[in-house]
C-alpha positions as CSV (number, residue, x, y, z in Angstrom):
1,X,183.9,-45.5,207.4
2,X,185.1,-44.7,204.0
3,X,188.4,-45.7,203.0
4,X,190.2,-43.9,199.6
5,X,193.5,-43.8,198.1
6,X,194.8,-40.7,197.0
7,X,198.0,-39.5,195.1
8,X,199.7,-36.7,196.6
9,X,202.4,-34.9,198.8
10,X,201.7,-35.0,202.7
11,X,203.2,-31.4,202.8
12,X,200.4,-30.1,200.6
13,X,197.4,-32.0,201.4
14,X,194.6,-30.7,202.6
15,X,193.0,-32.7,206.1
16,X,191.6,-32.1,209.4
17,X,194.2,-34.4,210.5
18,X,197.3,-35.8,209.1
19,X,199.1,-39.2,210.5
20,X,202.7,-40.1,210.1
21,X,204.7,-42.5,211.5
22,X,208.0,-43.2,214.0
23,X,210.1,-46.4,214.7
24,X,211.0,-46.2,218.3
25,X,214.5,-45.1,219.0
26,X,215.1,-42.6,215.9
27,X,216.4,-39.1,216.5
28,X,215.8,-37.4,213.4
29,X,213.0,-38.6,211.4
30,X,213.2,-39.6,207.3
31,X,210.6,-40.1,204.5
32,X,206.7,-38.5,204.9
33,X,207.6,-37.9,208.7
34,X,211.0,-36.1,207.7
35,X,209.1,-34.0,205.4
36,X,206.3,-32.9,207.7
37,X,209.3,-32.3,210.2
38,X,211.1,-30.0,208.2
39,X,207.8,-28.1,206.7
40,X,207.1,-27.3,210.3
41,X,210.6,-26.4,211.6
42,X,212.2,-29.7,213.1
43,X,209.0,-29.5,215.4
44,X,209.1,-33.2,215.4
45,X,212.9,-33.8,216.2
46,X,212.6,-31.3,218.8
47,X,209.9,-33.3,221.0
48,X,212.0,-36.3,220.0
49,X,214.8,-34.9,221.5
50,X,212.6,-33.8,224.3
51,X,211.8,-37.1,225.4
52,X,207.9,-36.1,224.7
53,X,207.9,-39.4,221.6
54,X,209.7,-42.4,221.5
55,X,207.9,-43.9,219.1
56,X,206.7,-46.7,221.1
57,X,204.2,-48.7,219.6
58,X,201.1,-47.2,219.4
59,X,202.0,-43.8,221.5
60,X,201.3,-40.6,219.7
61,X,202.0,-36.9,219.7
62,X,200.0,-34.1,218.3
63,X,201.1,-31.2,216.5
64,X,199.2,-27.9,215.5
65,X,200.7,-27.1,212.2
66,X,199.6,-23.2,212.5
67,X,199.1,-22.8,208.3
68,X,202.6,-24.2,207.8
69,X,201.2,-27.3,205.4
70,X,198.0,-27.2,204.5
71,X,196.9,-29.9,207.1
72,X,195.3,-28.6,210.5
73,X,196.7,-31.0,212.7
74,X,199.8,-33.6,212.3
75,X,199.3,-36.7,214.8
76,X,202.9,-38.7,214.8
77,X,202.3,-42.4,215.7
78,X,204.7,-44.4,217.2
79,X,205.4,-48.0,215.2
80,X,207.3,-49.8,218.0
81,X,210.8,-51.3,217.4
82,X,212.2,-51.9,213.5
83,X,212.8,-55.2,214.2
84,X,209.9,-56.6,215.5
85,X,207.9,-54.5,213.1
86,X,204.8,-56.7,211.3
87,X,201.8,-56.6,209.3
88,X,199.9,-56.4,213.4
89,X,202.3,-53.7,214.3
90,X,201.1,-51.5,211.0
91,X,197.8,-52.5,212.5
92,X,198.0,-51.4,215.8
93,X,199.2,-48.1,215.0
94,X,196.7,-47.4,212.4
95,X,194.2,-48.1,215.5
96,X,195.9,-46.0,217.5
97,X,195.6,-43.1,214.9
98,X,192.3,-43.8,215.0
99,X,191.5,-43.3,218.5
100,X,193.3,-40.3,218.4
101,X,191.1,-38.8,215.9
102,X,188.3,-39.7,217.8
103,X,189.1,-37.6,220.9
104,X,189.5,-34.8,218.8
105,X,186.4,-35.3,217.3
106,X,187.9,-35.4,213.8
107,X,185.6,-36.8,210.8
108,X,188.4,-37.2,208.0
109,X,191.9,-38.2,208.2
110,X,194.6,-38.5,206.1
111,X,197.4,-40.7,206.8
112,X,200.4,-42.3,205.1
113,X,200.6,-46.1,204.9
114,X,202.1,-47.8,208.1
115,X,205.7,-50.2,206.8
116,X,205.7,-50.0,203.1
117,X,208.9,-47.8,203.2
118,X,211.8,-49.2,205.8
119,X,209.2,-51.0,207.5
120,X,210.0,-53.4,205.0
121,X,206.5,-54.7,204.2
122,X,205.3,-55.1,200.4
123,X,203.2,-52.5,199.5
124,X,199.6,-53.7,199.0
125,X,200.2,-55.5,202.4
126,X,201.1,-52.4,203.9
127,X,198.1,-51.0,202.6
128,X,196.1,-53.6,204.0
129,X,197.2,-53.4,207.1
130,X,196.6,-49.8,207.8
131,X,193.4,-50.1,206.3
132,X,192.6,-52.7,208.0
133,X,193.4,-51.6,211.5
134,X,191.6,-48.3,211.1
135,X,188.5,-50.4,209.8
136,X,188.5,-52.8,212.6
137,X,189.1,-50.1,215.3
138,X,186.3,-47.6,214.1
139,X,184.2,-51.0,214.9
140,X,181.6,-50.1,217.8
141,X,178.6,-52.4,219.4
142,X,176.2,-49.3,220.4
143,X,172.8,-50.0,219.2
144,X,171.3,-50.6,222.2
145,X,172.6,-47.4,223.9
146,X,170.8,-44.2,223.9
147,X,170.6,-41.7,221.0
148,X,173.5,-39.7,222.7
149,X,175.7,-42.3,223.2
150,X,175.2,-43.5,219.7
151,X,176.0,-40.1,218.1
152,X,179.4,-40.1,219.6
153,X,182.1,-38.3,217.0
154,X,183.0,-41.1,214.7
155,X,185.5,-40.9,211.8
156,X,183.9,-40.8,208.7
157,X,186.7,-40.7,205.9
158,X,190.4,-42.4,205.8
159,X,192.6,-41.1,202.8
160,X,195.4,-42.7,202.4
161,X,198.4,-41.0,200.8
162,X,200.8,-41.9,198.0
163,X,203.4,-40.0,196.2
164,X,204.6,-42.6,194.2
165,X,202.3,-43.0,191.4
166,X,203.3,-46.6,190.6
167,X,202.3,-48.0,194.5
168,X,198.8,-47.0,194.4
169,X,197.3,-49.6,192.2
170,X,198.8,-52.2,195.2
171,X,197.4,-49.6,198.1
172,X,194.2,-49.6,196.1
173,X,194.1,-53.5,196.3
174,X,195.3,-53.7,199.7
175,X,192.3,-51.4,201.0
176,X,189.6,-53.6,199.0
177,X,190.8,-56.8,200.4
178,X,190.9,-55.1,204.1
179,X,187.8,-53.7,203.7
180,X,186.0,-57.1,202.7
181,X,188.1,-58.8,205.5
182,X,186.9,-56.0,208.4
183,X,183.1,-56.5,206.7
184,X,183.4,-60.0,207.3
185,X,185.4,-59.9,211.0
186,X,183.3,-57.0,212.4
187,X,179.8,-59.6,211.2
188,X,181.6,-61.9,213.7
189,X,181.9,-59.3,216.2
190,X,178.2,-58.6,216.2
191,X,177.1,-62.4,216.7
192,X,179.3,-62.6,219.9
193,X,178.4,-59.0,220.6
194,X,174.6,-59.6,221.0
195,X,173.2,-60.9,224.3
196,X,171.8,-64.7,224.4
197,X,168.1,-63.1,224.4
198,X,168.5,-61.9,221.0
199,X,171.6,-64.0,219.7
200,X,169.4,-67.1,220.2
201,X,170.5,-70.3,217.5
202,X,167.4,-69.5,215.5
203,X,168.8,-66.2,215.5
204,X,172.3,-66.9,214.6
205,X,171.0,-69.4,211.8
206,X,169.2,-66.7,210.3
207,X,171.9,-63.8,210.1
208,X,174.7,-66.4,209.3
209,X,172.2,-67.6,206.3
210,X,171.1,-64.2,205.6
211,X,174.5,-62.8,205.1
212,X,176.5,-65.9,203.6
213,X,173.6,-66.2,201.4
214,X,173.8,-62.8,200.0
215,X,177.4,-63.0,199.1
216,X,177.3,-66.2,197.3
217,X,178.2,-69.1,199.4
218,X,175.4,-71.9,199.8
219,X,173.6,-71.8,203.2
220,X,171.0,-74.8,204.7
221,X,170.0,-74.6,208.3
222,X,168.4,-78.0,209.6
223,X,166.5,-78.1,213.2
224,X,166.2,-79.8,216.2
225,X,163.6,-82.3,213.9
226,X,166.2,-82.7,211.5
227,X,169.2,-82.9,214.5
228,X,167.4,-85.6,216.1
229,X,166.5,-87.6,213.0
230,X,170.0,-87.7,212.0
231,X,171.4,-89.2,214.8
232,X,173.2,-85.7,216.1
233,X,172.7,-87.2,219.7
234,X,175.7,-85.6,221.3
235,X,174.4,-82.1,219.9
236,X,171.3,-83.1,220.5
237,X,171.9,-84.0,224.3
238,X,173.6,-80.7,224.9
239,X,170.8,-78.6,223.4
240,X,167.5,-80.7,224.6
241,X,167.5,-78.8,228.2
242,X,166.5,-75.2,226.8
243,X,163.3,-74.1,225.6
244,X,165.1,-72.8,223.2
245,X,165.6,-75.1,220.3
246,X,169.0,-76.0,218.2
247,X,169.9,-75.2,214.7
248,X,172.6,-76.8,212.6
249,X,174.1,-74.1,209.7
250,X,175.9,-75.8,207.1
251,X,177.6,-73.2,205.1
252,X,179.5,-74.7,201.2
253,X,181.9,-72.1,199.7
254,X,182.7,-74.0,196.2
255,X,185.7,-72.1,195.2
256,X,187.9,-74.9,193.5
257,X,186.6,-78.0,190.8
258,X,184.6,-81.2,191.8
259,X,188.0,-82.9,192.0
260,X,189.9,-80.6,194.5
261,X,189.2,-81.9,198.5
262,X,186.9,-79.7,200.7
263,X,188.2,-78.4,203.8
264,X,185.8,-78.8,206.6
265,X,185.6,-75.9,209.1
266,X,183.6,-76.8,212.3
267,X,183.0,-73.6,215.1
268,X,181.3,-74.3,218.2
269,X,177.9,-72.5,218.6
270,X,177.0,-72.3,222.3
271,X,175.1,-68.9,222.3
272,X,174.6,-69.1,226.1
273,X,176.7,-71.7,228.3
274,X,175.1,-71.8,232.2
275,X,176.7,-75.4,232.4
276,X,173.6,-77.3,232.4
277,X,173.3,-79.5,235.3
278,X,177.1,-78.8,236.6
279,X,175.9,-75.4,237.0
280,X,178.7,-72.7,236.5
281,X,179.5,-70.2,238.6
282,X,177.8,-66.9,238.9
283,X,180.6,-64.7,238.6
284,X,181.2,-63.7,235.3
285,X,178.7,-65.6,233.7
286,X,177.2,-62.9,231.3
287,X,180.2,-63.4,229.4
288,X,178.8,-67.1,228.6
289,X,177.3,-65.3,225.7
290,X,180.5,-65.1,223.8
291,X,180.6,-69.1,223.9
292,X,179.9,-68.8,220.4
293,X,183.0,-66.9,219.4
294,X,184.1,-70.3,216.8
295,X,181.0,-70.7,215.3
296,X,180.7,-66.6,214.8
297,X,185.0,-66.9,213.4
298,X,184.0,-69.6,211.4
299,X,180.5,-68.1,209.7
300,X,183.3,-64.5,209.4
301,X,185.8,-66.4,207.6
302,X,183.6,-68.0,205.2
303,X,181.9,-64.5,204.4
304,X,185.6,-63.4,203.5
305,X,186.3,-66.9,201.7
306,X,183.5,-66.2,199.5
307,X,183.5,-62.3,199.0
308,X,187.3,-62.7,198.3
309,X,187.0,-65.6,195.6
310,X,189.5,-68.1,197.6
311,X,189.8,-71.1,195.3
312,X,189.4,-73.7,198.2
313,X,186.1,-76.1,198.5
314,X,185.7,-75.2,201.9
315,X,182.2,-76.7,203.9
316,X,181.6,-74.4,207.4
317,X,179.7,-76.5,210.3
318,X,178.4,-74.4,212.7
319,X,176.2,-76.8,215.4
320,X,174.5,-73.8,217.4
321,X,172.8,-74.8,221.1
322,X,172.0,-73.3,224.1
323,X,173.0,-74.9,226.9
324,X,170.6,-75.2,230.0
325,X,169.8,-76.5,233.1
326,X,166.0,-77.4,232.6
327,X,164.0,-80.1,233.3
328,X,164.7,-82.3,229.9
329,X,168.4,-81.4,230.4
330,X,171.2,-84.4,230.2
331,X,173.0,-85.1,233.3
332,X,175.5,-86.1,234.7
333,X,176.1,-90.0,233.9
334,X,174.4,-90.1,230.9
335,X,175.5,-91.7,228.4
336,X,174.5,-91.0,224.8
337,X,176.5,-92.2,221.4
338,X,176.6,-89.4,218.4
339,X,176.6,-89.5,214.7
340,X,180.5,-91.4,214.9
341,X,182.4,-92.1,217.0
342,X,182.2,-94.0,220.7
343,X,179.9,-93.7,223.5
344,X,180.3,-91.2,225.3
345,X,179.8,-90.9,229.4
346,X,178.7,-87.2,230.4
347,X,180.4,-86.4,233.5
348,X,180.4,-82.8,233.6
349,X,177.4,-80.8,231.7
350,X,179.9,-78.0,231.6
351,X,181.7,-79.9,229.1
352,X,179.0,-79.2,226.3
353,X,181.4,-77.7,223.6
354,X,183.4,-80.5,222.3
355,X,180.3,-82.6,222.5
356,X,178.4,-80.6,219.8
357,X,182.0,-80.4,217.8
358,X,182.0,-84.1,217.6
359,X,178.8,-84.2,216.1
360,X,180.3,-81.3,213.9
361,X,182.9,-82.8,213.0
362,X,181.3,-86.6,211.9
363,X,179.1,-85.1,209.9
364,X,181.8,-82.7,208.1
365,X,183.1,-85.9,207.2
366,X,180.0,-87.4,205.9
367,X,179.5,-84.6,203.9
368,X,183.1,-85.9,202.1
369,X,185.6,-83.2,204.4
370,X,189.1,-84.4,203.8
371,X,190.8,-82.3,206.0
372,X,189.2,-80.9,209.5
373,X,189.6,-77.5,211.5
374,X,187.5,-77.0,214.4
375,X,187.6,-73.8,216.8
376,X,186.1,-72.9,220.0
377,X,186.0,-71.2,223.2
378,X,186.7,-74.9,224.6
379,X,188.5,-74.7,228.1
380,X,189.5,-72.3,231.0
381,X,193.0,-74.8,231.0
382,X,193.8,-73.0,228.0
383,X,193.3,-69.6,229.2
384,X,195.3,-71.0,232.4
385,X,198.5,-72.5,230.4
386,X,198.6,-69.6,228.0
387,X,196.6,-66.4,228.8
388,X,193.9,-64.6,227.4
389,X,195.9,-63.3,223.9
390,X,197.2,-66.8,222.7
391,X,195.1,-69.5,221.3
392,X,196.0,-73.3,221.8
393,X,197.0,-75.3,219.0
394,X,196.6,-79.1,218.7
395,X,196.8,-81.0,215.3
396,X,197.3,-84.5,214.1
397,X,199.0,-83.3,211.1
398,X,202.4,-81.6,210.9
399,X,201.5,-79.4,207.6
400,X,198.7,-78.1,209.0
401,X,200.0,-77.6,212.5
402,X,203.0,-75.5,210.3
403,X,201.1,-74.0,208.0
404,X,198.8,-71.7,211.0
405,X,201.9,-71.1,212.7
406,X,203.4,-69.6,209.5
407,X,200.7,-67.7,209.1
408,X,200.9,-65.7,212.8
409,X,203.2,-63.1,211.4
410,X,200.4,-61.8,209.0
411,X,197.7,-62.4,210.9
412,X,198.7,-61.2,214.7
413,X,196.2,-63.8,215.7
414,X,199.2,-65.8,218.1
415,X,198.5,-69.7,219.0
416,X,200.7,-71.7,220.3
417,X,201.1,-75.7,218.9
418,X,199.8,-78.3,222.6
419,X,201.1,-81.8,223.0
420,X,198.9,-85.0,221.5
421,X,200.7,-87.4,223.3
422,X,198.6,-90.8,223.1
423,X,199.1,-91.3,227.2
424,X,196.6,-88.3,227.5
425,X,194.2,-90.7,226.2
426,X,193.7,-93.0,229.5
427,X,192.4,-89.8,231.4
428,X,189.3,-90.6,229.1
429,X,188.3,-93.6,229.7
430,X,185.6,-94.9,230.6
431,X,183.7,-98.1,232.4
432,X,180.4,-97.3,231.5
433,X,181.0,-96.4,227.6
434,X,183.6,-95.8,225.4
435,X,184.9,-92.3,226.3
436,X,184.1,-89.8,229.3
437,X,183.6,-86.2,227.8
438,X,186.0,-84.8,230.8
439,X,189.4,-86.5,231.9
440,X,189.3,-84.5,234.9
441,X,191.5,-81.1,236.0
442,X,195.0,-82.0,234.8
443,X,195.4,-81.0,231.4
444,X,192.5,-79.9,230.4
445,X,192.6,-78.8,226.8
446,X,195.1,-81.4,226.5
447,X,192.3,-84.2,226.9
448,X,189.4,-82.0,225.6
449,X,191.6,-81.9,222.3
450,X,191.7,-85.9,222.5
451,X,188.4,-86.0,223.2
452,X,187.5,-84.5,219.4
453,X,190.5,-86.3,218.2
454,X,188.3,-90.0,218.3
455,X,185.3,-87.9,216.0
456,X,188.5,-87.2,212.9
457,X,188.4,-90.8,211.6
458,X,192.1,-89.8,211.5
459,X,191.8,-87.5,208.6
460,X,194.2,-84.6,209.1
461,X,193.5,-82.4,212.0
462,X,193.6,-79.2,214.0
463,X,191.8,-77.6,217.0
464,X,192.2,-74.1,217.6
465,X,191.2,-73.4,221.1
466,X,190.0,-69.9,221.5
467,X,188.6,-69.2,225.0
468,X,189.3,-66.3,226.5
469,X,190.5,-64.6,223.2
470,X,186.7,-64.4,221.9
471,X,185.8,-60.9,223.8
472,X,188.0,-58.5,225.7
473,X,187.1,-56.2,228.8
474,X,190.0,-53.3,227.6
475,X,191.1,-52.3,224.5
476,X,193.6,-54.1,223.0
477,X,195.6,-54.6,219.6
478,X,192.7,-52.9,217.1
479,X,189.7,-53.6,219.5
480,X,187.7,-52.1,221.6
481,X,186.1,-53.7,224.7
482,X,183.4,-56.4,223.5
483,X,184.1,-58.9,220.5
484,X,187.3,-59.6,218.6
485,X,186.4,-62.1,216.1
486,X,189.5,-63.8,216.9
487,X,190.0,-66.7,214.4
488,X,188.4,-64.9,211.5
489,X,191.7,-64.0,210.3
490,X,193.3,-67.3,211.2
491,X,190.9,-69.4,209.3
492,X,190.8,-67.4,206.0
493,X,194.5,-67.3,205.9
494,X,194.7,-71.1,206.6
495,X,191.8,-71.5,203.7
496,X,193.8,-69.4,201.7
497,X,197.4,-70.7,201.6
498,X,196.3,-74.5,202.1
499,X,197.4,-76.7,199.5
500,X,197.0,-80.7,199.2
């Protein structure tokens, strides 16, 4: 979908469609909408008055505008209250627009910008966010449906309106940095999209390579050769059941000088998690092929890192497996000792993901990371303590812990900060070797968190635990049903505002 920025007057432009916008709760509308309103005789106020709008987030209300202005159609969005009114609310409604349009089978839209006015929200952000909403919404994962599925009406054209002359150099901006941020996002929705038959780590290593590659950062992919010769035994362990062999991406995005400390980013690559040995469930296993949903965040954010010039050293680790149960595979009571670290007791094959993020993480740290990050679809006891639209947050480091939680407002990507208490610690131990790689039901995410914790060296810290969050079956916020590439946004922003 193209995306332009256009000066002009919403009462004389010319569109298949025209979007404005409502905060819930006002009676007689102001600004672009007021305009429209009044140009179509207070057709607006009067289904405001009504009851048919409230201006509930997301709702909207079409209007034929029968020649009065020169656009067709007039689709009023609802933006939700004033006061909780963000940079995700701009977002959501410029998705909802967008949806709209598509049931009417529109192909270009204009539309105002979503909360630069009294939403209160600086203009090139503003910008962004609309932009950016629309872009990630128009997102679909089709190719593998029939040619008549495929061809269903898409938008083709956004044109976003300005009258002010002096905002559209910042609407111009914002629109270029959303459109390399969706770019980026929507390449992690179609890793975690694809099924584990394609989306194999072979796979994944080449796209991720393919892509990063292309837009500047450095790319080296090692194998299960390499893996083994290194000493990548936890990795190693998780990976050696499948016929299908391992790859480790290491992904540099050299934004800053020599002297300035690189971040280290490691996203857990499980392309398809059975459980191994501690074989999962059946029910709802085909969603195991989103168990890559860090490592797919992590290779997105770096594509954004790059394309958008962030001055951060930032080093992506991306350890991708699959995780089966065949006749090489580790099992339970094994005990195998990684790059760094302790020993580690396997007693549960299901616990796979922070075993290849500990391996991850040691060697981010051998290749000179100062600071770590590492995000995953880690544990159902995170999807129990918080639901399926907040991340867990756990971090050894109070600026970094504050630094993602300042940055939820702008991104709409909520976590939450988890307890590190050191007591957590005895529900790992071990008699056989130094650590178990499960401490068992009771705080789970807790423990799996302390688990990576021993793999930092103590360097500063965070892990962002994203299960649950990685794919969606309804559509919600700017998504569809499928992938979100939740974490894209989170990391880059991190990257972003991080300072030593």
């Amino acid at each position: 979908m193209k995306v332009e920025v256009k000066e002009g007057d919403v009462t004389n432009f010319a569109a298949s469609l025209l979007v404005v916008n409502l905060f819930e709760g006002v009676k007689h509308p102001g600004g672009a909408t007021g305009a429209v309103d009044q140009a179509l005789g207070g057709a607006v106020s009067k289904a405001l008055a009504a009851g048919e709008m409230k201006g509930k987030l997301g709702q909207t209300l079409l209007f034929y505008t029968y020649e009065k202005i020169p656009a067709e159609r007039v689709l009023v969005v609802g933006l939700g209250e004033s006061d909780k009114f963000g940079p995700e609310e701009a977002r959501r409604a410029a998705a909802a627009a967008l949806w709209a349009a598509e049931k009417l089978s529109i192909k270009e839209m204009a539309t105002i910008v979503h909360g630069a006015g009294i939403g209160g929200i600086e203009p090139q952000s503003a910008a962004e966010a609309t932009a950016l909403g629309s872009l990630l919404a128009a997102y679909r994962f089709d190719k593998y449906k029939s040619e008549e599925d495929r061809t269903k009406p898409r938008l083709e054209n956004l044109t976003i309106i300005e009258r002010n002359a002096d905002k559209l150099a910042a609407f111009q901006s914002g629109v270029k940095r959303a459109e390399t941020i969706a770019w980026a996002q929507n390449f992690a929705r179609d890793l975690v999209n694809e099924p584990s038959n394609v989306m194999i780590p072979a796979e994944f290593a080449n796209r991720v390579e393919e892509v990063l590659s292309k837009a500047g950062a450095e790319v080296a992919v090692h194998d299960e050769v390499w893996i083994q010769k290194k000493g990548l035994n936890l990795m190693w362990g998780v990976a050696k059941g499948s016929a299908t062999p391992p790859r480790l991406v290491v992904i540099r995005h050299k934004g800053a000088d020599d002297n300035d400390p690189w971040i280290g980013v490691v996203g857990k690559g499980v392309m398809f998690d059975s459980g191994g040995i501690s074989l999962k469930q059946p029910q709802g296993m085909e969603a195991m092929k989103g168990d890559m949903g860090g490592g797919a965040a992590v290779a997105g954010a770096l594509l954004a890192a790059v394309r958008l010039g962030i001055e951060r050293n930032v080093l992506g680790i991306i350890p991708a497996v699959m995780n089966s149960p065949g006749g090489r595979a580790q099992n339970p009571g094994d005990i195998v000792r990684g790059l760094d670290g302790p020993s580690v007791e396997i007693i549960s094959t299901d616990a796979e993901g922070r075993l290849i993020l500990a391996d991850g993480l040691s060697y981010a740290r051998e290749l000179g990371a100062a600071y770590l990050v590492d995000i995953a679809t880690l544990t159902g006891a995170s999807v129990t303590a918080l639901g399926t639209k907040v991340g867990a947050l756990f971090s050894t480091d109070e600026k970094i812990e504050k630094l993602f939680l300042e940055n939820i407002a702008e991104t709409g990507e909520r976590i939450w900060p988890m307890p590190m208490f050191d007591e957590y610690n005895e529900q790992l131990k071990s008699t056989a070797a130094g650590i178990k790689n499960t401490g068992g039901r009771h705080a789970g995410a807790i423990t799996a968190a302390k688990f990576l914790e021993y793999f930092t060296d103590s360097k500063p810290w965070a892990h962002i635990d994203i299960a649950a969050k990685e794919m969606i079956d309804k559509p919600y916020s700017c998504y569809r049903k499928g992938a979100t590439g939740f974490g894209v946004r989170t990391l880059l922003r991190f990257v972003e505002k991080w300072e030593v």
